[in-house]
N, C-alpha and C positions, 0 to 999 in steps of 0.2 A: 262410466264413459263407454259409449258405443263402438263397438269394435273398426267403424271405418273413421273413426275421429281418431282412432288413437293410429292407425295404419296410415294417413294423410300426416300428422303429427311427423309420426317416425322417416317419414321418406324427406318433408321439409327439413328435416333436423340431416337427414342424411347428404340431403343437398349441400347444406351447408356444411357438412363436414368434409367434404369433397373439395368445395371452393376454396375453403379455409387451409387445407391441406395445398392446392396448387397455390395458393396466393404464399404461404409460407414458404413453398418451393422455392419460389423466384424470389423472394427478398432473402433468403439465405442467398442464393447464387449474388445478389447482386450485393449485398455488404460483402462477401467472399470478393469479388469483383473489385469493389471499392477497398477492401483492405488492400490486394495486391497493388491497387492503381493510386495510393495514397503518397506513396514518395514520388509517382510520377507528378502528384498535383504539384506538390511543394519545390517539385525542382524548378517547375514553368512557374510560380509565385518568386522562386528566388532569378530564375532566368529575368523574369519583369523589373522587378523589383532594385536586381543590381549595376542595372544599366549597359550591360548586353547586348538585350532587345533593343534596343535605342540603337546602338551603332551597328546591330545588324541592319536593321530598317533603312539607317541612313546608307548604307553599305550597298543597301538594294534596290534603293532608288538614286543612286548614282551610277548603279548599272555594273556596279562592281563583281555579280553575282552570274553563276549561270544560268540562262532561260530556261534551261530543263529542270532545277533544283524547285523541288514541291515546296510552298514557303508561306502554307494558311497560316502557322504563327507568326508572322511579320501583319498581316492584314493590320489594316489600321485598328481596329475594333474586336479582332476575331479571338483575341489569346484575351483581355481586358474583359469581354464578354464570356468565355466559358470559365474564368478563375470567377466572374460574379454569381452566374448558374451554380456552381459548385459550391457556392457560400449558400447560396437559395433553397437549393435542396439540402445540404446537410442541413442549415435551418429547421427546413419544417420537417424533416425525417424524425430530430432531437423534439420537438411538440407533437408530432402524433405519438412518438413512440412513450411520449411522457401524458400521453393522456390529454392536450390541451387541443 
């Protein structure tokens, strides 16, 4: 093998060793991420779930609520929607990371 074949070789490999290393960075940071944010999922799964949300909802469109009170999980769609994404990506997280 000629010396720049094998010099071209080594820096693509090097490349890649780099990428591979930040790309592994940030999926440690973010299952770290995901473990601590994991009881937060299942508390909004059980807030939905146990009928709650329902009388909060109703609670805040009856106006019973204060206007100032920040309230995206009441949204009609908005808490329904990010419990679904959540299911989507642990999904396919569990198939890449099994190979499929």
């Amino acid at each position: 093998m000629d010396k720049q074949a094998r010099i071209d070789r080594i820096s693509m490999m090097e490349d890649l060793f780099d990428k591979l290393t930040r790309v592994l960075d940030g999926l440690d940071k973010a299952v770290g991420a995901y473990e601590d944010a994991r009881c937060d999922l299942e508390m909004l799964k059980n807030y939905m779930d146990s009928g709650q949300w329902k009388e909060d909802y109703e609670a805040d469109e009856a106006g019973l609520l204060p206007a100032c009170l920040k309230r995206g999980v009441l949204s009609q769609d908005g808490l329904y929607d990010l419990l679904q994404d959540a299911d989507k990506i642990l999904a396919r997280a569990g198939e890449v990371l099994a190979g499929r």
